[in-house]
mmCIF file as Biopython writes it, N, C-alpha, C and O atoms, coordinates in Angstrom:
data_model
#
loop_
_atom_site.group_PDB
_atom_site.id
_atom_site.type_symbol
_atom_site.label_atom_id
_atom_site.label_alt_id
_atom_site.label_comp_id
_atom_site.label_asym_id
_atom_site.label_entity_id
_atom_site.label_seq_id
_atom_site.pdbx_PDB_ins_code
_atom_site.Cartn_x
_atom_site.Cartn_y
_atom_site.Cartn_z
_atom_site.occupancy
_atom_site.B_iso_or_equiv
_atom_site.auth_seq_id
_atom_site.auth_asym_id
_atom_site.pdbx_PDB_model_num
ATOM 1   N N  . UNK A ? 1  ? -28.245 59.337 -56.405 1.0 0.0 1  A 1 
ATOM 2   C CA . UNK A ? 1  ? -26.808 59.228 -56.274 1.0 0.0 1  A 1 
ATOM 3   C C  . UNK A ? 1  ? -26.484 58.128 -55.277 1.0 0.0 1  A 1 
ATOM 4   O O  . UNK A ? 1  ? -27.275 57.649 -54.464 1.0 0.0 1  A 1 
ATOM 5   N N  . UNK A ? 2  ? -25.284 57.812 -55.441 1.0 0.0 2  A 1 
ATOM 6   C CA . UNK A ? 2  ? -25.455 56.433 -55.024 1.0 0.0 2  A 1 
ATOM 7   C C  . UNK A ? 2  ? -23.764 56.833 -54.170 1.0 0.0 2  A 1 
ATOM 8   O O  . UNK A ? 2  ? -23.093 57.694 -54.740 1.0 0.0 2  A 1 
ATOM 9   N N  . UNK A ? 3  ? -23.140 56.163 -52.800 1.0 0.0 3  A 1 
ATOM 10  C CA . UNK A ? 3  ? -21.815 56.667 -52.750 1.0 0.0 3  A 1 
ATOM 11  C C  . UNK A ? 3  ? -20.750 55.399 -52.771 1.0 0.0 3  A 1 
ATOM 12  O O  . UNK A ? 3  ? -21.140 54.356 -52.245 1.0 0.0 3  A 1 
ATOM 13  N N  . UNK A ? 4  ? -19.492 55.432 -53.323 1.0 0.0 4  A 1 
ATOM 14  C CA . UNK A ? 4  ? -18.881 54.240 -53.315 1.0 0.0 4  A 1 
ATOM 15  C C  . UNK A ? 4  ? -17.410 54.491 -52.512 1.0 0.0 4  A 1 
ATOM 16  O O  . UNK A ? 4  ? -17.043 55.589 -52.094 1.0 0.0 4  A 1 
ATOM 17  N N  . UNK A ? 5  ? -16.902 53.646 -52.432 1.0 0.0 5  A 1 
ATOM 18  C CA . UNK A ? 5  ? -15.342 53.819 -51.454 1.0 0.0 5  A 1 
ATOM 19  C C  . UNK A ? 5  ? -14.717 52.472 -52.655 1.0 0.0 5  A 1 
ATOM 20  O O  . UNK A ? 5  ? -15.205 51.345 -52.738 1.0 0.0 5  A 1 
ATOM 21  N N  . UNK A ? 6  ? -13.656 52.955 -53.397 1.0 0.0 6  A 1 
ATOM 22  C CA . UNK A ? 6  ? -12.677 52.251 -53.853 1.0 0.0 6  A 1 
ATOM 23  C C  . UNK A ? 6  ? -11.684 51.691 -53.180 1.0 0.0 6  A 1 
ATOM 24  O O  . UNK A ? 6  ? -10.574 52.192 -53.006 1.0 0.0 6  A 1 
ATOM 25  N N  . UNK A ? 7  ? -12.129 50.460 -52.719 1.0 0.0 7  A 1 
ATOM 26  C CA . UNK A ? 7  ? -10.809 49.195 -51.717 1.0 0.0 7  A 1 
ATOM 27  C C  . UNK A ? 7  ? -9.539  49.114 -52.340 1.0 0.0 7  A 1 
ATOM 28  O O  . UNK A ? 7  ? -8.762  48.602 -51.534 1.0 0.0 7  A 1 
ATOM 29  N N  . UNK A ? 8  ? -8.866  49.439 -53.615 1.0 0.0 8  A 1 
ATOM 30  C CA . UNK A ? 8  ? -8.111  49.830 -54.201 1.0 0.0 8  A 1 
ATOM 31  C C  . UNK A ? 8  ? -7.072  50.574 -53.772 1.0 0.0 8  A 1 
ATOM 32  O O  . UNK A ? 8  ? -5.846  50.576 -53.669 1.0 0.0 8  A 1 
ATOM 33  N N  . UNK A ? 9  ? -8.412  51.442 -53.483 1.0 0.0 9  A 1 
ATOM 34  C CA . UNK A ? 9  ? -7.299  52.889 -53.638 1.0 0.0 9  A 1 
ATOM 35  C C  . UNK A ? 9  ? -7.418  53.508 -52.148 1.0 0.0 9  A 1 
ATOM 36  O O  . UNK A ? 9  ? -6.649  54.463 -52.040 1.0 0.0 9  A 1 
ATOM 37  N N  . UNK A ? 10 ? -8.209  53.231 -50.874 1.0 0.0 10 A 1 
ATOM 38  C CA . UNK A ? 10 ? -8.519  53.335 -49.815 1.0 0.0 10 A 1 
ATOM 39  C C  . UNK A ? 10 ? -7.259  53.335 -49.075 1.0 0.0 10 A 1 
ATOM 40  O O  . UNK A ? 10 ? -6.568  52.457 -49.593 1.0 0.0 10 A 1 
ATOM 41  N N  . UNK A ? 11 ? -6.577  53.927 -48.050 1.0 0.0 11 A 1 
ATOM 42  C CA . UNK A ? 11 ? -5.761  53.534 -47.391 1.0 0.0 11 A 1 
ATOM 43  C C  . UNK A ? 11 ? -6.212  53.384 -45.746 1.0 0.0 11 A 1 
ATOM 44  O O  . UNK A ? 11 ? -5.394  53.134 -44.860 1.0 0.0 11 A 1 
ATOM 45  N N  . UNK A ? 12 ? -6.886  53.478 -45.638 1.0 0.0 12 A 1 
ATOM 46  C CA . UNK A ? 12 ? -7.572  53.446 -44.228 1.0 0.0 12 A 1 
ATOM 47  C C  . UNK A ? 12 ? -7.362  54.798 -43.173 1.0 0.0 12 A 1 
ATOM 48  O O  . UNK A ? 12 ? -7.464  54.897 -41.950 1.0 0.0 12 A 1 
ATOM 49  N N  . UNK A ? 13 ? -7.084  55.598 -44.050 1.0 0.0 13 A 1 
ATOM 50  C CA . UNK A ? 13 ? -7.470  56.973 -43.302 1.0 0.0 13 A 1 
ATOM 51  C C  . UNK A ? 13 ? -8.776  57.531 -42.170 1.0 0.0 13 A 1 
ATOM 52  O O  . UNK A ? 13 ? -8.601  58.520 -41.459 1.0 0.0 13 A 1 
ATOM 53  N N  . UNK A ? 14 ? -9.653  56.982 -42.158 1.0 0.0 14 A 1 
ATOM 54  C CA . UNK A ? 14 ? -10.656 56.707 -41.460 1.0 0.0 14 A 1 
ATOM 55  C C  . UNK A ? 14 ? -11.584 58.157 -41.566 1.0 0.0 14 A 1 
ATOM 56  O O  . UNK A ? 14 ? -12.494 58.339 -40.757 1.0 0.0 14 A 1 
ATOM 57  N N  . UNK A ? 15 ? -11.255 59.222 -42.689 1.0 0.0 15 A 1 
ATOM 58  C CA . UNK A ? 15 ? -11.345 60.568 -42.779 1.0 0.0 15 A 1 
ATOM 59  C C  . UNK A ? 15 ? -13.237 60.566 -43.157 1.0 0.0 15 A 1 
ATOM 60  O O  . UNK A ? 15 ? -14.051 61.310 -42.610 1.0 0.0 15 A 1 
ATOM 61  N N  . UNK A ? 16 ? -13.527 59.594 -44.139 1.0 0.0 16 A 1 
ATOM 62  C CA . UNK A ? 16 ? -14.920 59.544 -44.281 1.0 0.0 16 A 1 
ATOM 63  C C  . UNK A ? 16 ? -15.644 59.153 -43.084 1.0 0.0 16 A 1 
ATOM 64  O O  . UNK A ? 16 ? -16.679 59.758 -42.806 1.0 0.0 16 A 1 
ATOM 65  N N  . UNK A ? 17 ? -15.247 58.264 -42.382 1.0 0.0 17 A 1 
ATOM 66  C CA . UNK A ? 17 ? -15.781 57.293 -41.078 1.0 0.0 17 A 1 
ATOM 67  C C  . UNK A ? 17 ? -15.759 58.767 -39.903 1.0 0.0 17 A 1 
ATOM 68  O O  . UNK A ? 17 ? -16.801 59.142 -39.367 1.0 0.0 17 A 1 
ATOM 69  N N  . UNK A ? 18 ? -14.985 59.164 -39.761 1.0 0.0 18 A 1 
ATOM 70  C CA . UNK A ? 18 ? -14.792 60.518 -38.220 1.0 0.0 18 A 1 
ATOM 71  C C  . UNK A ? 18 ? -16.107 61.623 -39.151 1.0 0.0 18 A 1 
ATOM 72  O O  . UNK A ? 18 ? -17.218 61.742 -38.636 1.0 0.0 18 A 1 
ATOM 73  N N  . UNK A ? 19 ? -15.883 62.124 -40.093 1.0 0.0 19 A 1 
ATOM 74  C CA . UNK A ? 19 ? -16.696 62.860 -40.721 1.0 0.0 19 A 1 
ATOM 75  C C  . UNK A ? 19 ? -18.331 62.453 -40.808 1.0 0.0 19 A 1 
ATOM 76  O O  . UNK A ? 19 ? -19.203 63.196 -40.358 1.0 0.0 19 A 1 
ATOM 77  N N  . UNK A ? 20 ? -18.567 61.369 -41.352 1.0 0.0 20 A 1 
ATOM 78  C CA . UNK A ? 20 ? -19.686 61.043 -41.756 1.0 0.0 20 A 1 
ATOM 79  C C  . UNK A ? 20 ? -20.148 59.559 -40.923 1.0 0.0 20 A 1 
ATOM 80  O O  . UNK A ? 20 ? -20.127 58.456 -41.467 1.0 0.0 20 A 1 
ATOM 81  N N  . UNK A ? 21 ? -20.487 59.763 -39.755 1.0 0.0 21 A 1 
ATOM 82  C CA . UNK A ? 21 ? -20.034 58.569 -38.859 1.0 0.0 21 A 1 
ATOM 83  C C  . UNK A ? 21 ? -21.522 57.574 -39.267 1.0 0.0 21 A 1 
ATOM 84  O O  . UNK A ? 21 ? -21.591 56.387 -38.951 1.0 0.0 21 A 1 
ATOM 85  N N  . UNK A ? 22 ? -22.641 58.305 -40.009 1.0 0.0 22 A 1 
ATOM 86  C CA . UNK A ? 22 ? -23.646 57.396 -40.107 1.0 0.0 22 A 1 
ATOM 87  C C  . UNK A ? 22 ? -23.815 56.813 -41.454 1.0 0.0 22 A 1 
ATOM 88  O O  . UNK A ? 22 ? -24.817 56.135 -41.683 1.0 0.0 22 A 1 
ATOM 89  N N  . UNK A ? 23 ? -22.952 57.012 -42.337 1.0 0.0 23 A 1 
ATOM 90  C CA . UNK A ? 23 ? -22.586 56.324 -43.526 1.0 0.0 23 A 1 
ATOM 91  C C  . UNK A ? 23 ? -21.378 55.619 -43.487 1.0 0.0 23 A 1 
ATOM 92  O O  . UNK A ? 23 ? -21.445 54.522 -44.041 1.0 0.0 23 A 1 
ATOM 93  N N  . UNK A ? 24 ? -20.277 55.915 -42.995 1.0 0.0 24 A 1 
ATOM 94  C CA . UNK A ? 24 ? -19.075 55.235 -43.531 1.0 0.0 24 A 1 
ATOM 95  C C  . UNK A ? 24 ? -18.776 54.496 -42.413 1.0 0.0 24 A 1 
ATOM 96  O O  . UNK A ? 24 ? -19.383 54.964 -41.450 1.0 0.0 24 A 1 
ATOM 97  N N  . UNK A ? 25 ? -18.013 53.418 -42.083 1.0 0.0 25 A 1 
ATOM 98  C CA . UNK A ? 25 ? -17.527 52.634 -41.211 1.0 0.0 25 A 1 
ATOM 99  C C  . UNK A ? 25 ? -15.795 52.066 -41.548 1.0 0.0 25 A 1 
ATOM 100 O O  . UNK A ? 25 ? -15.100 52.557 -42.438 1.0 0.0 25 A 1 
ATOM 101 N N  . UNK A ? 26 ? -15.427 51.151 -40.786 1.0 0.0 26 A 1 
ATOM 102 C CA . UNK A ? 26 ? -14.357 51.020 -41.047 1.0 0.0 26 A 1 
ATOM 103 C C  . UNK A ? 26 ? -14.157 49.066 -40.994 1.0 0.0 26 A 1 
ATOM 104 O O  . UNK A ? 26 ? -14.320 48.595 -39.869 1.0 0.0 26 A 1 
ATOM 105 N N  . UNK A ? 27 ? -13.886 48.216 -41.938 1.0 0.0 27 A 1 
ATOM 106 C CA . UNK A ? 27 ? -13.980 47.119 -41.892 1.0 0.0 27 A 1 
ATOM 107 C C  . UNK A ? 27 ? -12.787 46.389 -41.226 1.0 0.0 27 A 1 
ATOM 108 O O  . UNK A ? 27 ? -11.775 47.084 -41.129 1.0 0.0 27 A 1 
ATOM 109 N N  . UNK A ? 28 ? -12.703 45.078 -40.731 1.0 0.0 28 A 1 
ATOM 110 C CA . UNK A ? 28 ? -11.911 44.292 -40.362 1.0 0.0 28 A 1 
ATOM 111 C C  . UNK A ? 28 ? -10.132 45.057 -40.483 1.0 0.0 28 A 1 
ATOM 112 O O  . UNK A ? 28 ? -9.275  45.242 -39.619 1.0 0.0 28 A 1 
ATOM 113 N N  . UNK A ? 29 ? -10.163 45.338 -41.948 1.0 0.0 29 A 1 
ATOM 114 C CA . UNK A ? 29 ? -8.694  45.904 -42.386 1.0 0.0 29 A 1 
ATOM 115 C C  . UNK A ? 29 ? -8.495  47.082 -42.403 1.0 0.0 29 A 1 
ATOM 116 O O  . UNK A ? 29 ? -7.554  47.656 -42.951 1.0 0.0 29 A 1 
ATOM 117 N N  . UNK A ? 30 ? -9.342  47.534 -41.819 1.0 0.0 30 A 1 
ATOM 118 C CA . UNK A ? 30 ? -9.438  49.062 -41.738 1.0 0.0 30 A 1 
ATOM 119 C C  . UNK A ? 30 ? -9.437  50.024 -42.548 1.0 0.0 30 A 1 
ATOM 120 O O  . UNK A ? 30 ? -9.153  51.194 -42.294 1.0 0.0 30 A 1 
ATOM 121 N N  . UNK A ? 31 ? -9.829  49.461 -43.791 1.0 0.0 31 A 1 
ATOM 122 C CA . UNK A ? 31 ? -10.308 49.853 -45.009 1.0 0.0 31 A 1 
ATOM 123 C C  . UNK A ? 31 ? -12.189 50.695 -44.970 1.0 0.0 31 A 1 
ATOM 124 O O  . UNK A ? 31 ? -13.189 50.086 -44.590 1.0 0.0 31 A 1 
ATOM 125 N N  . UNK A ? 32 ? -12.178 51.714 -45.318 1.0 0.0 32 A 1 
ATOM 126 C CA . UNK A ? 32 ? -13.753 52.384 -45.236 1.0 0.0 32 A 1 
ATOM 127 C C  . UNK A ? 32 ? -14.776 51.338 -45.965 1.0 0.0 32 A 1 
ATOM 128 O O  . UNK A ? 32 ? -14.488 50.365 -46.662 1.0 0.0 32 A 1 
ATOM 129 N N  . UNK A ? 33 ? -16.113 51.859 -45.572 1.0 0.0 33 A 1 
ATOM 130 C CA . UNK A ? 33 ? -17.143 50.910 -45.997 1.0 0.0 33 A 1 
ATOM 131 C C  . UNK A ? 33 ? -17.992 51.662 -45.839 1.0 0.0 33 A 1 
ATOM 132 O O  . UNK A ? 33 ? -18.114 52.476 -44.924 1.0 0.0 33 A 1 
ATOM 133 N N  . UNK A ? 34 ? -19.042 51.360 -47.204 1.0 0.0 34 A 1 
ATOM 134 C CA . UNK A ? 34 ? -20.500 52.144 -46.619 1.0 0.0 34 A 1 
ATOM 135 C C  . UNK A ? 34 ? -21.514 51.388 -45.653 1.0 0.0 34 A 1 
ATOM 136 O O  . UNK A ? 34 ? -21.778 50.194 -45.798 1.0 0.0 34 A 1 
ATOM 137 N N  . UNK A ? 35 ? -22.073 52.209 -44.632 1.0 0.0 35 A 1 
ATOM 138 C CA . UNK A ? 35 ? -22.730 51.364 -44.187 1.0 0.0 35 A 1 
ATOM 139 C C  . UNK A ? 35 ? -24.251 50.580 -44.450 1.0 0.0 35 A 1 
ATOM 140 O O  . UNK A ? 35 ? -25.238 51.312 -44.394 1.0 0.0 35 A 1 
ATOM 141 N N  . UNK A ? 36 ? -24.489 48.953 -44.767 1.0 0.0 36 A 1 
ATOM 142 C CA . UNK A ? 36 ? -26.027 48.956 -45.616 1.0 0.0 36 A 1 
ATOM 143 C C  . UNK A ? 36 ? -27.025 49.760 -45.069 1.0 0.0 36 A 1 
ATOM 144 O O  . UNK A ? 36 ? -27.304 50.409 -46.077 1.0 0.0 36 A 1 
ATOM 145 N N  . UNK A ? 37 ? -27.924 50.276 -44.012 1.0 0.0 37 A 1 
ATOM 146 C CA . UNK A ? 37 ? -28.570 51.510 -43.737 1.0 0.0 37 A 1 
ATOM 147 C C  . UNK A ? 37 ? -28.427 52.606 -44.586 1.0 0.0 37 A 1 
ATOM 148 O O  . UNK A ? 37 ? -29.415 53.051 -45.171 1.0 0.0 37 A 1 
ATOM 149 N N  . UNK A ? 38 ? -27.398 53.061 -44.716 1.0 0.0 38 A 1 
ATOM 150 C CA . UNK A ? 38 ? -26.641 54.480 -45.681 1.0 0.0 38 A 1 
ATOM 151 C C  . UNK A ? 38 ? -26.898 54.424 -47.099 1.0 0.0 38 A 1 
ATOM 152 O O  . UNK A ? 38 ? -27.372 55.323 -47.794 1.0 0.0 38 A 1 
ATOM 153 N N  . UNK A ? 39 ? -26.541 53.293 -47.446 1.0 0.0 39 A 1 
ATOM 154 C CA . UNK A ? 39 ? -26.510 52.394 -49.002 1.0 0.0 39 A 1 
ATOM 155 C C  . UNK A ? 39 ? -27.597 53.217 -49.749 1.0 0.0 39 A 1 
ATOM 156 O O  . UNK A ? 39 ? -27.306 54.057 -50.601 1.0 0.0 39 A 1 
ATOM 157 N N  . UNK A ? 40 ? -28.725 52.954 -49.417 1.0 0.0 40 A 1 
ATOM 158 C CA . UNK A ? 40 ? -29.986 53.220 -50.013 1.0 0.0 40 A 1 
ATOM 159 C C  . UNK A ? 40 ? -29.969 55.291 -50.534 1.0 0.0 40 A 1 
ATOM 160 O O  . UNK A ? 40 ? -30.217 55.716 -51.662 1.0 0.0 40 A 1 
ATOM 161 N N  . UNK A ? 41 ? -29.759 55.784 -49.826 1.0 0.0 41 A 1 
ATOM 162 C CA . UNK A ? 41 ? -29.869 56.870 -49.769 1.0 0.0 41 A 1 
ATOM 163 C C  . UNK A ? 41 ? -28.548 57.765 -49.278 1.0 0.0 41 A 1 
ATOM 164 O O  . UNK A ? 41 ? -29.095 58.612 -48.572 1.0 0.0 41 A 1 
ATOM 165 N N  . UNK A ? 42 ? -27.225 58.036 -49.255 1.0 0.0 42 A 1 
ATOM 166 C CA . UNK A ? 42 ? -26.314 58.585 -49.233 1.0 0.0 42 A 1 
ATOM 167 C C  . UNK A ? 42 ? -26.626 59.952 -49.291 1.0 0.0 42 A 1 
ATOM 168 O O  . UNK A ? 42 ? -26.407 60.617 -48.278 1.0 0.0 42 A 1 
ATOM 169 N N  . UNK A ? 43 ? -27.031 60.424 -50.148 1.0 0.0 43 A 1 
ATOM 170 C CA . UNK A ? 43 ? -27.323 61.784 -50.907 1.0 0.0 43 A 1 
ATOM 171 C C  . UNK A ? 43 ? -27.285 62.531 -49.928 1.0 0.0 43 A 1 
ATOM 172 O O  . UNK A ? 43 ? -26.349 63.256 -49.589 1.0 0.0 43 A 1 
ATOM 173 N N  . UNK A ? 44 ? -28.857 62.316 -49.149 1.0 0.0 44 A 1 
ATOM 174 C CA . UNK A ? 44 ? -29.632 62.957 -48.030 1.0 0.0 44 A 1 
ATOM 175 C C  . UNK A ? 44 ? -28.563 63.223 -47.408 1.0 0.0 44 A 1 
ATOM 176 O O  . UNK A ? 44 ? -28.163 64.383 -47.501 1.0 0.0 44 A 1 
ATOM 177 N N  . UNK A ? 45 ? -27.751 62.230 -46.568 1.0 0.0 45 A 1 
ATOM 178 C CA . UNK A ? 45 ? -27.094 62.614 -45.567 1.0 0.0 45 A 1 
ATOM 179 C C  . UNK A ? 45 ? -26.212 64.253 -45.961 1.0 0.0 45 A 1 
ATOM 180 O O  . UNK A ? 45 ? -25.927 64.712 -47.067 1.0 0.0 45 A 1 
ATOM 181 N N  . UNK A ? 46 ? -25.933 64.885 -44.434 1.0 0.0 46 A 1 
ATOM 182 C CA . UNK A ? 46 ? -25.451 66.567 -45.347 1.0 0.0 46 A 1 
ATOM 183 C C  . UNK A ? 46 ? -24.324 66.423 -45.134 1.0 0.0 46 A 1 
ATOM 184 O O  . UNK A ? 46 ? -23.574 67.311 -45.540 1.0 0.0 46 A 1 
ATOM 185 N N  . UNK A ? 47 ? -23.757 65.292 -44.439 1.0 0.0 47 A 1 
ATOM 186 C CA . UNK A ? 47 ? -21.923 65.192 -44.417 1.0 0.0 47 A 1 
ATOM 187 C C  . UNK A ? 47 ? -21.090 64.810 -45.600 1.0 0.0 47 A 1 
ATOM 188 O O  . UNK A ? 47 ? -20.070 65.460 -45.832 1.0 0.0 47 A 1 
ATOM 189 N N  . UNK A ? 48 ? -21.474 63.707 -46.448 1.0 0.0 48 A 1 
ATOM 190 C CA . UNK A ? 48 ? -21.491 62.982 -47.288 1.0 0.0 48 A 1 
ATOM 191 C C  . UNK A ? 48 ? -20.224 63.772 -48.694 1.0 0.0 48 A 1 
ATOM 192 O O  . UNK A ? 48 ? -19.238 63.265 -49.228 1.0 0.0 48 A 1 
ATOM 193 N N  . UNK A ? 49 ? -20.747 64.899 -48.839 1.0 0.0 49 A 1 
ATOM 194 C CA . UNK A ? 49 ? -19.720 65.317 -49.780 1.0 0.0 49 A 1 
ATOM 195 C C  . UNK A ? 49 ? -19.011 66.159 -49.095 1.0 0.0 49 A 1 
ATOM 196 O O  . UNK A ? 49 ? -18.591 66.936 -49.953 1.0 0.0 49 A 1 
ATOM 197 N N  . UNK A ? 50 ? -18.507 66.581 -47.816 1.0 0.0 50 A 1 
ATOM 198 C CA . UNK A ? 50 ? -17.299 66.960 -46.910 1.0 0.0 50 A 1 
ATOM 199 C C  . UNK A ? 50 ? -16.713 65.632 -47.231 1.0 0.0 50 A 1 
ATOM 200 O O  . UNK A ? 50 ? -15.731 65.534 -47.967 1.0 0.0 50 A 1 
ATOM 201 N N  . UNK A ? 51 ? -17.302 64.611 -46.689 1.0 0.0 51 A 1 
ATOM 202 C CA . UNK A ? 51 ? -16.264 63.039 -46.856 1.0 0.0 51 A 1 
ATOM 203 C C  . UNK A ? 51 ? -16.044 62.661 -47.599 1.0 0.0 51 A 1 
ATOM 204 O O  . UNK A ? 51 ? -15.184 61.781 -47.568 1.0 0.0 51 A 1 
ATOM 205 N N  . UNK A ? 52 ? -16.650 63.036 -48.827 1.0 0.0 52 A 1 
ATOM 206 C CA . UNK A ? 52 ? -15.600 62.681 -50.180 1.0 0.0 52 A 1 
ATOM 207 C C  . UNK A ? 52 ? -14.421 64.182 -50.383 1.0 0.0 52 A 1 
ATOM 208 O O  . UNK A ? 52 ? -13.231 64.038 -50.663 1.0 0.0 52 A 1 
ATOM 209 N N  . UNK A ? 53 ? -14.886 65.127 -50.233 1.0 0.0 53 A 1 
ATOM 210 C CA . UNK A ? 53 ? -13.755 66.187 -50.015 1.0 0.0 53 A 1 
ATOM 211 C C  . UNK A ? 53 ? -12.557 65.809 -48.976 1.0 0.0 53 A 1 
ATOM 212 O O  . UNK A ? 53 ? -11.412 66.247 -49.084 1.0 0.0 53 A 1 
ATOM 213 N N  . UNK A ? 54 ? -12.911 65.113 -48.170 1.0 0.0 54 A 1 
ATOM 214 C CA . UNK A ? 54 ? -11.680 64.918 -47.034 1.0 0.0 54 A 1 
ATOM 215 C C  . UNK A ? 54 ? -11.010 63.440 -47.447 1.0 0.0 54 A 1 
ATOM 216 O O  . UNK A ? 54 ? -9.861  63.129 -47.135 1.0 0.0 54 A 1 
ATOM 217 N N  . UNK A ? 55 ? -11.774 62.723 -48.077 1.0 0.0 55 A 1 
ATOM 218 C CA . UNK A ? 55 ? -10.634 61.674 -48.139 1.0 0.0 55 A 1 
ATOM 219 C C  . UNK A ? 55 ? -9.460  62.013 -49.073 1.0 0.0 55 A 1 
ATOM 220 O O  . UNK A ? 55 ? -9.697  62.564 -50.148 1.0 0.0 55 A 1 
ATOM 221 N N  . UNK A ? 56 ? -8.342  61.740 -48.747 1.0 0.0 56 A 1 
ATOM 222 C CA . UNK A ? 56 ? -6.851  61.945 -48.643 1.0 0.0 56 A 1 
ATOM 223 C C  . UNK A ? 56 ? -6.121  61.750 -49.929 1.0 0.0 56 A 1 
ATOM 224 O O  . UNK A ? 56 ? -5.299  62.394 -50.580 1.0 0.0 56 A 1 
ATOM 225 N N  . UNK A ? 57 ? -7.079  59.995 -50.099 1.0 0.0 57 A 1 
ATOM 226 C CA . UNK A ? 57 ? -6.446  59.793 -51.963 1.0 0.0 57 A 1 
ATOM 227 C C  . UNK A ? 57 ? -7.927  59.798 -52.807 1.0 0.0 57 A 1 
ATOM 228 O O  . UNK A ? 57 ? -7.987  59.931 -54.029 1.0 0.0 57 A 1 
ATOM 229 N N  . UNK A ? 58 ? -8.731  59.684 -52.202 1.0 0.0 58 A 1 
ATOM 230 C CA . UNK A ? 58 ? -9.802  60.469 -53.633 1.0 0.0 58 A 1 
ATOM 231 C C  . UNK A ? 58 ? -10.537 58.927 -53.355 1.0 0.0 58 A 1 
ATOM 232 O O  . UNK A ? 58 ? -11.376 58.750 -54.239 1.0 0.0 58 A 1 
ATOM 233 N N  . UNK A ? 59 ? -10.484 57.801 -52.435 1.0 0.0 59 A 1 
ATOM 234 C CA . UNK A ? 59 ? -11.632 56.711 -52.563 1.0 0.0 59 A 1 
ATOM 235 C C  . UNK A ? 59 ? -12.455 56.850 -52.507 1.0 0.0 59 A 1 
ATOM 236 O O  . UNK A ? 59 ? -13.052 55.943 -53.085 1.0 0.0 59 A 1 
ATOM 237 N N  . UNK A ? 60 ? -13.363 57.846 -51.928 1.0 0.0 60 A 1 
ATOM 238 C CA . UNK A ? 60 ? -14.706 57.798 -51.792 1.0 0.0 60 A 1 
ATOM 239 C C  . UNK A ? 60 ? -15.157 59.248 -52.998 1.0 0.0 60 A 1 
ATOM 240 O O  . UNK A ? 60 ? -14.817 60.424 -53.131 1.0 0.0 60 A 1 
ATOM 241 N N  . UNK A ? 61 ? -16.019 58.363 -53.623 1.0 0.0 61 A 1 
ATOM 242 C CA . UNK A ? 61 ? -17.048 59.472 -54.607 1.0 0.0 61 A 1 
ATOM 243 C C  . UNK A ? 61 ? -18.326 58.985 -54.415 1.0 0.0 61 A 1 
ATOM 244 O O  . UNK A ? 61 ? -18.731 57.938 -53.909 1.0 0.0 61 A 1 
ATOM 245 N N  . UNK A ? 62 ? -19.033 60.181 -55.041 1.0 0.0 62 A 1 
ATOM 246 C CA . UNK A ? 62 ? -20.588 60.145 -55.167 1.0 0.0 62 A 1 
ATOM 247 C C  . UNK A ? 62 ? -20.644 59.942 -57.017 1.0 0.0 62 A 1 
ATOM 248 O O  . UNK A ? 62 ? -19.882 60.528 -57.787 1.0 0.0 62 A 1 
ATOM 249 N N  . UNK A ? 63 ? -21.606 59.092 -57.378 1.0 0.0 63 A 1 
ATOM 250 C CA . UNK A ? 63 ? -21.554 58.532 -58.380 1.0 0.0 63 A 1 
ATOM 251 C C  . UNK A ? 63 ? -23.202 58.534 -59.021 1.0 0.0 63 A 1 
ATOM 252 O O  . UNK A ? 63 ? -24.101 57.924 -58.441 1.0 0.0 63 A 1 
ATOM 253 N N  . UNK A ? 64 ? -23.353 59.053 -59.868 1.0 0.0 64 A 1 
ATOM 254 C CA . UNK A ? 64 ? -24.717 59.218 -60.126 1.0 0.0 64 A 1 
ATOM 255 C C  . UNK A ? 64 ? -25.578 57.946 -61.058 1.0 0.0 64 A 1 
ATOM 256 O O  . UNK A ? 64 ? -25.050 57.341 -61.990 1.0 0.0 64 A 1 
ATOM 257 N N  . UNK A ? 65 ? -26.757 57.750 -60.655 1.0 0.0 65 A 1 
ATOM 258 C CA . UNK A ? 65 ? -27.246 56.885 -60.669 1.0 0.0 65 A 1 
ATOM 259 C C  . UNK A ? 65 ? -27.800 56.495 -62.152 1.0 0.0 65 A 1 
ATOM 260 O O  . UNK A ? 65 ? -27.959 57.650 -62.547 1.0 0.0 65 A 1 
ATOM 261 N N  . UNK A ? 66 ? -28.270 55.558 -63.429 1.0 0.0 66 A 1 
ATOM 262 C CA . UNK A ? 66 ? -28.979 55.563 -63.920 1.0 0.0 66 A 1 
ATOM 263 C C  . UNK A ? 66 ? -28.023 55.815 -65.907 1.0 0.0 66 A 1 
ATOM 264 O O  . UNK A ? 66 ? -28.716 55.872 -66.922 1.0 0.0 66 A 1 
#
C-alpha cells in the first residue's frame, strides 16, 4: 500500500502532519506531503490510517498497490 495526499483537494489542515508526524509534513504552502523516508513503506507506520480518518476533506488515502 502505498499513501497519497491530493494537492487538489488538501486544504492545509495539518490533521495528517500533528497525527502522523513521521509520514506527513507540511510544504512551503502549507499543503500536506508525504515524507520521502515514509514513501517506501506507509503501511507499517500504526498512525497512518487515523490520518487518513482525520483529514477533514478526505486528501489523504491509502491506495493499494499493483
Amino acid at each position: 500500500m502505498r499513501v497519497e495526499v491530493d494537492k487538489e483537494r488538501c486544504v492545509g489542515a495539518g490533521m495528517c502532519a500533528l497525527t502522523a508526524p513521521d509520514v506527513f509534513t507540511q510544504d512551503d504552502d502549507g499543503l500536506s506531503e508525504v515524507l520521502p523516508a515514509a514513501a517506501a513503506a506507509p503501511g507499517e507506520h500504526p498512525m497512518v490510517k487515523e490520518a487518513v480518518r482525520a483529514c477533514p476533506v478526505g486528501a489523504v488515502s491509502l491506495v493499494a498497490e499493483g
